[in-house]
PQR file of N, CA, C, O and H, with PARSE charges and radii, in Angstrom:
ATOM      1  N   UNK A   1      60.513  19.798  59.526 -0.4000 1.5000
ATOM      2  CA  UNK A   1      60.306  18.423  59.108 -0.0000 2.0000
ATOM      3  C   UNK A   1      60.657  17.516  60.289  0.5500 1.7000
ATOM      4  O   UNK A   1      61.742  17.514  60.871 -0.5500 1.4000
ATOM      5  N   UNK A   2      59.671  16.799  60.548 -0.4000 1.5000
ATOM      6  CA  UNK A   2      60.087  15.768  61.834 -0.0000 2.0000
ATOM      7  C   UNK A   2      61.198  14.370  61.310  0.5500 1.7000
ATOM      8  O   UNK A   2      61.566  13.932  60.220 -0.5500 1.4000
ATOM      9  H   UNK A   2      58.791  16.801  60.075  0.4000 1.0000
ATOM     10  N   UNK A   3      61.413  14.063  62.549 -0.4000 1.5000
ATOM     11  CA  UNK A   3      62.764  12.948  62.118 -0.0000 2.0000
ATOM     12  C   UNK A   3      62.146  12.344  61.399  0.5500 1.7000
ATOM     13  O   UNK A   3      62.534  12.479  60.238 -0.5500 1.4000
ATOM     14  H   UNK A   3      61.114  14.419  63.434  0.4000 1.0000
ATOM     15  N   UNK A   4      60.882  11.361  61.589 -0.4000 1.5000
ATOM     16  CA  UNK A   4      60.001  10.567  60.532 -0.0000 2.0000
ATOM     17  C   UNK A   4      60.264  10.617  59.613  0.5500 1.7000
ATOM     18  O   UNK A   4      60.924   9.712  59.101 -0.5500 1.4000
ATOM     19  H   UNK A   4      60.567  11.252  62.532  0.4000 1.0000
ATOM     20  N   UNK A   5      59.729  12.129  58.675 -0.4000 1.5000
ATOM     21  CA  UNK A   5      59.776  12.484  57.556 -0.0000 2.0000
ATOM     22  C   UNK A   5      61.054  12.501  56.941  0.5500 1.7000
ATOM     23  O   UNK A   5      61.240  11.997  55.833 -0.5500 1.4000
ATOM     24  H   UNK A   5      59.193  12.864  59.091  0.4000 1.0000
ATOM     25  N   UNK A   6      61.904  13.030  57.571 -0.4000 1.5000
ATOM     26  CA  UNK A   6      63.093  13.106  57.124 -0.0000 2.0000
ATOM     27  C   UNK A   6      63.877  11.294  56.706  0.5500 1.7000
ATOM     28  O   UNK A   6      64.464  10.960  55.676 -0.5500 1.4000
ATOM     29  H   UNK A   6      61.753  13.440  58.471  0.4000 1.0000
ATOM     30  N   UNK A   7      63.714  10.848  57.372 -0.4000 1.5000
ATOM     31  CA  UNK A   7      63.913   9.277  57.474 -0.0000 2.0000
ATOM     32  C   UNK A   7      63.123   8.408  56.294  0.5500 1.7000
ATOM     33  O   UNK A   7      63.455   7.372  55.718 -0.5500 1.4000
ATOM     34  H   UNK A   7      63.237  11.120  58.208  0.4000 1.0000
ATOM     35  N   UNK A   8      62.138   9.112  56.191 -0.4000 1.5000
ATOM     36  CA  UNK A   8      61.181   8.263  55.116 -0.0000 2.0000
ATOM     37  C   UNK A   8      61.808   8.930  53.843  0.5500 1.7000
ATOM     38  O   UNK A   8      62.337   8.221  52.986 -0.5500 1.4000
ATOM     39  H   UNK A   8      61.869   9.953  56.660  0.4000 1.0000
ATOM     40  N   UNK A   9      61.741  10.491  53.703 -0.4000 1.5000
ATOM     41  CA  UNK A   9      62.440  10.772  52.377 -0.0000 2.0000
ATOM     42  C   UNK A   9      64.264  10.624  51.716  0.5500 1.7000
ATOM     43  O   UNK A   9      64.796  10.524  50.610 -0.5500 1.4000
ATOM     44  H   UNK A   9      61.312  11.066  54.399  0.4000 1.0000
ATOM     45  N   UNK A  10      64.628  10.674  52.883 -0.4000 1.5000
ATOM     46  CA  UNK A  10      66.288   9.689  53.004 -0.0000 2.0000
ATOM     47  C   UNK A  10      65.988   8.435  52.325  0.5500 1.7000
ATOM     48  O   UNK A  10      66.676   8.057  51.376 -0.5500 1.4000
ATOM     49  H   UNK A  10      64.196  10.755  53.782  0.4000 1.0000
ATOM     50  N   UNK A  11      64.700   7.576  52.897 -0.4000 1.5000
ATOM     51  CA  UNK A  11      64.816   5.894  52.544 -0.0000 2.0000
ATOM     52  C   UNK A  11      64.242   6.493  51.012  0.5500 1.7000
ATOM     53  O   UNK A  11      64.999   6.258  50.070 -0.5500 1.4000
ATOM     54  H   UNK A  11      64.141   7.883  53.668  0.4000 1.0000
ATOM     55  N   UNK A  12      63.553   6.899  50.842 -0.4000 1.5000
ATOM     56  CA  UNK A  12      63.247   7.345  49.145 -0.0000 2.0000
ATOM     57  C   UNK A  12      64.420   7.037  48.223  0.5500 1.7000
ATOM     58  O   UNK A  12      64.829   6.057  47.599 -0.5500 1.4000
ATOM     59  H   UNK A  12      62.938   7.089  51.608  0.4000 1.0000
ATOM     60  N   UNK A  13      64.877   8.638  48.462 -0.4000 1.5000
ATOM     61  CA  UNK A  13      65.571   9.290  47.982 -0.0000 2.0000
ATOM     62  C   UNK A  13      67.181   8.088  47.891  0.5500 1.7000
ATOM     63  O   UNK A  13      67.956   8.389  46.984 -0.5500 1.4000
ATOM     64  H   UNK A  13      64.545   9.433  48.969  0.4000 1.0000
ATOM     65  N   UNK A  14      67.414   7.395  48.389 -0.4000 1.5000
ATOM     66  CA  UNK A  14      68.597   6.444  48.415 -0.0000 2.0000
ATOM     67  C   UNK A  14      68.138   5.015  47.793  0.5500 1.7000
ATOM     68  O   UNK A  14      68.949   4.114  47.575 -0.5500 1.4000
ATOM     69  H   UNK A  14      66.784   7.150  49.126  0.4000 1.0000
ATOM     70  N   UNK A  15      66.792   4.913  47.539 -0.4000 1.5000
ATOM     71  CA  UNK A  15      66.075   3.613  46.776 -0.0000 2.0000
ATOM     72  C   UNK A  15      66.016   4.091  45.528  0.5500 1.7000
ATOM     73  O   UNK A  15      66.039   3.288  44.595 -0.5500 1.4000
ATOM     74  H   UNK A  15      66.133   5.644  47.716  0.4000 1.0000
ATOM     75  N   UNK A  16      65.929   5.500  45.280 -0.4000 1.5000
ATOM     76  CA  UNK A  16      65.755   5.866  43.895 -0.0000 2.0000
ATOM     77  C   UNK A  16      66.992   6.085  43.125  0.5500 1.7000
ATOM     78  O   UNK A  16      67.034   6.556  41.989 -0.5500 1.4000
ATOM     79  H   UNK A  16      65.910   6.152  46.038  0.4000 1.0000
ATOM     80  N   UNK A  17      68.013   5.699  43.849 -0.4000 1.5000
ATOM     81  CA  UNK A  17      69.408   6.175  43.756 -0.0000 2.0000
ATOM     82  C   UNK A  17      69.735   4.749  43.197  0.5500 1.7000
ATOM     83  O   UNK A  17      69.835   4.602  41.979 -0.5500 1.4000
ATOM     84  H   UNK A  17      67.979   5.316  44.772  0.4000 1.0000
ATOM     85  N   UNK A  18      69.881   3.842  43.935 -0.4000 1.5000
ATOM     86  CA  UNK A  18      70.048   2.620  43.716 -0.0000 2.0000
ATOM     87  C   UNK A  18      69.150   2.233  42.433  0.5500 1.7000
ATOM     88  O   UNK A  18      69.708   1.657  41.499 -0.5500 1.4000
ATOM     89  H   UNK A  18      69.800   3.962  44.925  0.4000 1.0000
ATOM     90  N   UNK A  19      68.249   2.430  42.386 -0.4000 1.5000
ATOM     91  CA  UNK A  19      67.317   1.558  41.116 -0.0000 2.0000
ATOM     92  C   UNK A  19      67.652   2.292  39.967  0.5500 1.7000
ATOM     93  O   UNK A  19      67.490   1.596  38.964 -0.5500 1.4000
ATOM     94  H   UNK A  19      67.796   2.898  43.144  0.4000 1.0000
ATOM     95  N   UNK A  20      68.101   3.545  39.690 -0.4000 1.5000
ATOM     96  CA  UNK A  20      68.552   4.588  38.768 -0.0000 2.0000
ATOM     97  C   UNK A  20      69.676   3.848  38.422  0.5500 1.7000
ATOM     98  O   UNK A  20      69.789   3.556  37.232 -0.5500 1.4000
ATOM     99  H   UNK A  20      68.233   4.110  40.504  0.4000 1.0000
ATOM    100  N   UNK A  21      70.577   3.460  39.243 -0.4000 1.5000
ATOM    101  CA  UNK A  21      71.947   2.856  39.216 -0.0000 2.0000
ATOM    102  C   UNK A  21      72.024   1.373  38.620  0.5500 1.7000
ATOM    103  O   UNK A  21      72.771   0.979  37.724 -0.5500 1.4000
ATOM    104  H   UNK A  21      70.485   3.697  40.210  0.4000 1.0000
ATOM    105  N   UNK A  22      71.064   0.645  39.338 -0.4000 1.5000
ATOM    106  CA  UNK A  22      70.460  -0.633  38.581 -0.0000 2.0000
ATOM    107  C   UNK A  22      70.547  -0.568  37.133  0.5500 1.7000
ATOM    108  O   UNK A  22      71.329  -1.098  36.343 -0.5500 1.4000
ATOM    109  H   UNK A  22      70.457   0.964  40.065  0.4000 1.0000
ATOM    110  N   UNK A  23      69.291   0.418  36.935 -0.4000 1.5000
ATOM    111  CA  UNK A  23      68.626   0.241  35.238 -0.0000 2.0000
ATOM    112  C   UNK A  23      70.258   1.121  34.436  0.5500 1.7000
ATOM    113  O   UNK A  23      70.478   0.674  33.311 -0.5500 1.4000
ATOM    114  H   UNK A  23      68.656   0.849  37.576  0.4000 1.0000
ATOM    115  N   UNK A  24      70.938   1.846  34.743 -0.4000 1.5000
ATOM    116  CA  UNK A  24      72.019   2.060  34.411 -0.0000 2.0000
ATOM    117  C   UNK A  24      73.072   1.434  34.080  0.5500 1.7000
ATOM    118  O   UNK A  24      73.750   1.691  33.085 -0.5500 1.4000
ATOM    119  H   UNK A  24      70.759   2.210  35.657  0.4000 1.0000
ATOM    120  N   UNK A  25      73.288   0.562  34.892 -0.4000 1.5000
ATOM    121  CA  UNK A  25      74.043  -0.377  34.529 -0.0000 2.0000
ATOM    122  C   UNK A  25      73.581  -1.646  33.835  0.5500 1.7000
ATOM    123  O   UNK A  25      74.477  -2.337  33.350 -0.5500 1.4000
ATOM    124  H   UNK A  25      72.737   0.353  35.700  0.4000 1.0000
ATOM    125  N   UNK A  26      72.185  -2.111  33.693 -0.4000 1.5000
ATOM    126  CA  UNK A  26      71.098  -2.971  32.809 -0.0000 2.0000
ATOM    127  C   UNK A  26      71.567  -2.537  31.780  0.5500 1.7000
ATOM    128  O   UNK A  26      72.097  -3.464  31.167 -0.5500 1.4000
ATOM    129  H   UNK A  26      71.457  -1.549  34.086  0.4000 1.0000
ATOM    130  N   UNK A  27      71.693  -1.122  31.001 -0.4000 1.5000
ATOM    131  CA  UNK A  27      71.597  -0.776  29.590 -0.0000 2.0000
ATOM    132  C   UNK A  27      72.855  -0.849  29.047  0.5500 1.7000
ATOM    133  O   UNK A  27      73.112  -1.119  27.873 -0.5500 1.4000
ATOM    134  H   UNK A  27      71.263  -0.369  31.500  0.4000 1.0000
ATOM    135  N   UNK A  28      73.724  -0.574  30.025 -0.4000 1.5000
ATOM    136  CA  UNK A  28      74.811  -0.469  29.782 -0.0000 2.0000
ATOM    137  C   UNK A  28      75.460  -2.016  29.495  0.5500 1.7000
ATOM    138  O   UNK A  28      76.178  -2.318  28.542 -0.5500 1.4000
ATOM    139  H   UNK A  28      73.516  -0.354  30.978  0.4000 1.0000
ATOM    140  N   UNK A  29      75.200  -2.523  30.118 -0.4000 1.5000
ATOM    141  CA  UNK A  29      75.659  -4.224  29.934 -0.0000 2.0000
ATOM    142  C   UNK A  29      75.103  -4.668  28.963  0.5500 1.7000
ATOM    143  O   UNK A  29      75.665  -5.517  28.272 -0.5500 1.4000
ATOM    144  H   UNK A  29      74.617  -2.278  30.893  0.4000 1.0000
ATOM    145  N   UNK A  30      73.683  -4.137  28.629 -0.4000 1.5000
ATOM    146  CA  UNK A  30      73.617  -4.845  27.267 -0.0000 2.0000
ATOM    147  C   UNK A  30      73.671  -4.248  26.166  0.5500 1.7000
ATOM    148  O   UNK A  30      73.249  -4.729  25.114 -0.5500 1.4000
ATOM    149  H   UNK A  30      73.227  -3.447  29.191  0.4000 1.0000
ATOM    150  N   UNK A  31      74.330  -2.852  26.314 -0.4000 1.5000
ATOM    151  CA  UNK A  31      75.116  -2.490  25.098 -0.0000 2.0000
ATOM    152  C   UNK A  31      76.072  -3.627  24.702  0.5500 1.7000
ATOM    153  O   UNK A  31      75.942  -4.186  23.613 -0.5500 1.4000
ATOM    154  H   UNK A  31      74.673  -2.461  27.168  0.4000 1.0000
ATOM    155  N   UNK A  32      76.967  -3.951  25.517 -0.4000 1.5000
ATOM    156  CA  UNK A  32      78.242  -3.959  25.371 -0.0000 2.0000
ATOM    157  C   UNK A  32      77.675  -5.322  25.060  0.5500 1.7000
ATOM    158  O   UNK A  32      77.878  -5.540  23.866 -0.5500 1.4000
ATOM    159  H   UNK A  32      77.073  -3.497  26.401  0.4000 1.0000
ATOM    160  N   UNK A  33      76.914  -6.551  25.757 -0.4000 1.5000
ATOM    161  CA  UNK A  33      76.752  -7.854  24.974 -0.0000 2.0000
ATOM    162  C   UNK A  33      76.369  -7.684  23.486  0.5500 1.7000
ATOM    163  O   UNK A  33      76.819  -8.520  22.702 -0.5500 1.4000
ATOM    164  H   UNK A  33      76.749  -6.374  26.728  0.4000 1.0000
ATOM    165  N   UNK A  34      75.563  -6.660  23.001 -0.4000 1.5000
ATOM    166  CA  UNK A  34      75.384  -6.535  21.618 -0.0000 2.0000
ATOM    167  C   UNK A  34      76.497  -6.359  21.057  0.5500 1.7000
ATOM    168  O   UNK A  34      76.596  -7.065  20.053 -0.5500 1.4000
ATOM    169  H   UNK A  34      75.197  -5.981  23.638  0.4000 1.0000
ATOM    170  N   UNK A  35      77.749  -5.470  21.340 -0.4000 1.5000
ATOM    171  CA  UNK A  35      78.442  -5.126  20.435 -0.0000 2.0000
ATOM    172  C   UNK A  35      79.126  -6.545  20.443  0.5500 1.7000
ATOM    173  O   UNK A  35      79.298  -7.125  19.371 -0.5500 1.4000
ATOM    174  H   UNK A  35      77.669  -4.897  22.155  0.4000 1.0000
ATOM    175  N   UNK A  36      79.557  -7.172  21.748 -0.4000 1.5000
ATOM    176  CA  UNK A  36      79.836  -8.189  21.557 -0.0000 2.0000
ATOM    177  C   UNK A  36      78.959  -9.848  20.466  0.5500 1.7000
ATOM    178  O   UNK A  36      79.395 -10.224  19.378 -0.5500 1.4000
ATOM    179  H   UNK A  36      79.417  -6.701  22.619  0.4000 1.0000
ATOM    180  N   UNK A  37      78.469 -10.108  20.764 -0.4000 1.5000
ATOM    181  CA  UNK A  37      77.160 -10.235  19.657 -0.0000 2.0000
ATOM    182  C   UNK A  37      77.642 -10.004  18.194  0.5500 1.7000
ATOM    183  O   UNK A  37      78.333 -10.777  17.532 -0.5500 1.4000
ATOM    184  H   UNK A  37      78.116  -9.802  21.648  0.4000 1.0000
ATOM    185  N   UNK A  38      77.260  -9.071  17.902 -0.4000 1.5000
ATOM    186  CA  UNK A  38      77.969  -8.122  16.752 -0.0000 2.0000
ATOM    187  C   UNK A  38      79.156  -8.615  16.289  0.5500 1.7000
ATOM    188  O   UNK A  38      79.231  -9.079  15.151 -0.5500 1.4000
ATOM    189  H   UNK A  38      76.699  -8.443  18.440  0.4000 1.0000
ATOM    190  N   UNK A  39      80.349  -8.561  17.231 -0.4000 1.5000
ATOM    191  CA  UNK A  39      81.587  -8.888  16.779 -0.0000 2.0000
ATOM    192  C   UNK A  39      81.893 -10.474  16.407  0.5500 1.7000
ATOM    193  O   UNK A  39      82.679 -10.927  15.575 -0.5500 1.4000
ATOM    194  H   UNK A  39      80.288  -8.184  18.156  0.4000 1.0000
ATOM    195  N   UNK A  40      80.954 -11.189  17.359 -0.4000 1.5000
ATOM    196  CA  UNK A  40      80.820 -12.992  16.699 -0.0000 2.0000
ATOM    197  C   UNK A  40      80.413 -13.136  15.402  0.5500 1.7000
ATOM    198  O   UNK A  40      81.024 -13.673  14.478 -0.5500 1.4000
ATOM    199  H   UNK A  40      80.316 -10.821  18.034  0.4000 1.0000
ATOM    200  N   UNK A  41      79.110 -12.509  15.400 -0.4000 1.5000
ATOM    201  CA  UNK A  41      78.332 -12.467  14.133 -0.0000 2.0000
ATOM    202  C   UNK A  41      79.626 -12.656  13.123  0.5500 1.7000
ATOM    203  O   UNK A  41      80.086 -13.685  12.629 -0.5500 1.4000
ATOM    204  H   UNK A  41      78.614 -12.073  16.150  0.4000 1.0000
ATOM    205  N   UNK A  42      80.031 -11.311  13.004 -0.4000 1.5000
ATOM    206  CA  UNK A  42      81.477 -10.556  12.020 -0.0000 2.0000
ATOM    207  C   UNK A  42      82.265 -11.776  11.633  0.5500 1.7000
ATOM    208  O   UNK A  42      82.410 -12.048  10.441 -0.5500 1.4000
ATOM    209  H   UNK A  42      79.657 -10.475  13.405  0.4000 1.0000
ATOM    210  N   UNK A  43      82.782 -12.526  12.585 -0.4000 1.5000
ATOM    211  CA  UNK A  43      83.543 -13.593  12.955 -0.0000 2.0000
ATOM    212  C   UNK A  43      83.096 -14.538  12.329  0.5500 1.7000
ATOM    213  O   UNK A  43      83.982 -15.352  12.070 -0.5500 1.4000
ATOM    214  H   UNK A  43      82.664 -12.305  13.553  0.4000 1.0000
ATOM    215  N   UNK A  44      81.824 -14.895  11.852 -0.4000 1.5000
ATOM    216  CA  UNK A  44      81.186 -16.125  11.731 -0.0000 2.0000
ATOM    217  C   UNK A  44      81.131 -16.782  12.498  0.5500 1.7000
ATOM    218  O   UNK A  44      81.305 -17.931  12.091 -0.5500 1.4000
ATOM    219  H   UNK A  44      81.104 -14.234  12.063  0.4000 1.0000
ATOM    220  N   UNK A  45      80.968 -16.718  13.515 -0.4000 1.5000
ATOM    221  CA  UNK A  45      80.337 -17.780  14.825 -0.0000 2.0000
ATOM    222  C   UNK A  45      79.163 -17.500  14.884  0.5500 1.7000
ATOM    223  O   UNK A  45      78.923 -16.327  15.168 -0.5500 1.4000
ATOM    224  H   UNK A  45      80.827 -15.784  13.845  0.4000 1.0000
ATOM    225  N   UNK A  46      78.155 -18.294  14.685 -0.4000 1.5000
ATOM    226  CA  UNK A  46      76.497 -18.595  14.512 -0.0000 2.0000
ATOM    227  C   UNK A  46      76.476 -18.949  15.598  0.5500 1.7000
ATOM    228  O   UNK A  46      77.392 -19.532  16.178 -0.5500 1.4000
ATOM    229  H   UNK A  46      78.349 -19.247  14.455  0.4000 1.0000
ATOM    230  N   UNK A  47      74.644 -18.425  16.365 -0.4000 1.5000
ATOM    231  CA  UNK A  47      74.354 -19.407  17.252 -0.0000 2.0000
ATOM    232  C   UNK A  47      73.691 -21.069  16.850  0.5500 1.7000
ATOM    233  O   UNK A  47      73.302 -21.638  15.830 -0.5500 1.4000
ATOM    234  H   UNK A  47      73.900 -17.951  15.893  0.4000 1.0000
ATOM    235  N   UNK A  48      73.794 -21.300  17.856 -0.4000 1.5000
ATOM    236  CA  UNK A  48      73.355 -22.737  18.065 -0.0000 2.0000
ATOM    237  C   UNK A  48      71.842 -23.103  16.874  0.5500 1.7000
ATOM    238  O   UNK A  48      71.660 -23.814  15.886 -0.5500 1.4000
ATOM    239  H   UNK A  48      74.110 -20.837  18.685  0.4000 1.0000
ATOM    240  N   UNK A  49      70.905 -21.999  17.820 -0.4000 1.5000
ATOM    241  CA  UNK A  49      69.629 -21.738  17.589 -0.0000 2.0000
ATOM    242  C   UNK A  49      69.645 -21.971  16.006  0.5500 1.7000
ATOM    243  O   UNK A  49      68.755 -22.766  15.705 -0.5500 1.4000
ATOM    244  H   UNK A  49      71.053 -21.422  18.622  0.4000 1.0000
ATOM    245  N   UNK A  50      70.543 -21.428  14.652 -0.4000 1.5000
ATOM    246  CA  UNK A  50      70.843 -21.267  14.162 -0.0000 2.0000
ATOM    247  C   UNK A  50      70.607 -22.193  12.834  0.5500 1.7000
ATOM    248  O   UNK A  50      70.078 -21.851  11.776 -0.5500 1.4000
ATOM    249  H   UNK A  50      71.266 -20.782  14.897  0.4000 1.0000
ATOM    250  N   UNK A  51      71.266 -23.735  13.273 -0.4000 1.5000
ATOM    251  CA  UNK A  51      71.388 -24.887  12.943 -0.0000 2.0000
ATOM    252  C   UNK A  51      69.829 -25.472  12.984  0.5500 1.7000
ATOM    253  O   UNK A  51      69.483 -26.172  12.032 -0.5500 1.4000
ATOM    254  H   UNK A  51      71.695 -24.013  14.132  0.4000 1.0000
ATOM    255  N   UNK A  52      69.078 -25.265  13.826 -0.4000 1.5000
ATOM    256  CA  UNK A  52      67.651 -25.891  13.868 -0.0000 2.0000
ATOM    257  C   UNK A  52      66.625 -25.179  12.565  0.5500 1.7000
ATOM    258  O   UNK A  52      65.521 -25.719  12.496 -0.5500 1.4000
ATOM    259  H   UNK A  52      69.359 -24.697  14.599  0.4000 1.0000
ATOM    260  N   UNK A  53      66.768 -24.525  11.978 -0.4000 1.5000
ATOM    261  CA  UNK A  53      66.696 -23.909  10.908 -0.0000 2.0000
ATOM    262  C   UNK A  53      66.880 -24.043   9.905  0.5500 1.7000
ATOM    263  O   UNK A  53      67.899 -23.501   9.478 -0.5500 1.4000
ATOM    264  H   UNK A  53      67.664 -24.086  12.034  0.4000 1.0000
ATOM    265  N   UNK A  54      65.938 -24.910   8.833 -0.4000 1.5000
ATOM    266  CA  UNK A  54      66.891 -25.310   7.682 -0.0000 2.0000
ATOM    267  C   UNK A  54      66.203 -25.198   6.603  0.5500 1.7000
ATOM    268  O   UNK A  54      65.478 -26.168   6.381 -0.5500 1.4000
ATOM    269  H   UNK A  54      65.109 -25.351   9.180  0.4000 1.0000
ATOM    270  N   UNK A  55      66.160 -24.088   5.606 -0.4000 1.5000
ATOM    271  CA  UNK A  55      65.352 -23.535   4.703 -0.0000 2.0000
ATOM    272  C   UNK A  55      65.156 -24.571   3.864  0.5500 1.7000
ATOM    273  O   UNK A  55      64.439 -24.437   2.873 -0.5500 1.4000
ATOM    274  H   UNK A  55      66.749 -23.300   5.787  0.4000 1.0000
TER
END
């Protein structure tokens, strides 16, 4: 494998690392705002949005 190649599949292989890591931590954060979410709800703290709504 010439340096090139090797260099191009390094830059891959370390972009795919990172964006894996990205969307990993994406899901993960918005677990945790849901549960948080969740726990207001529980609380009775409504959103805002909430109030504009008036059956």
């Amino acid at each position: 494998m010439s340096a090139h190649a090797l260099f191009v599949t390094a830059a891959y292989a370390i972009t795919a690392v990172v964006l894996a890591g990205l969307i990993g931590w994406v899901l993960l954060d918005q677990r945790a705002r849901r549960r948080e979410l969740a726990a207001l709800e529980a609380a009775g703290v409504r959103r805002r949005s909430d109030k504009a709504v008036k059956p």
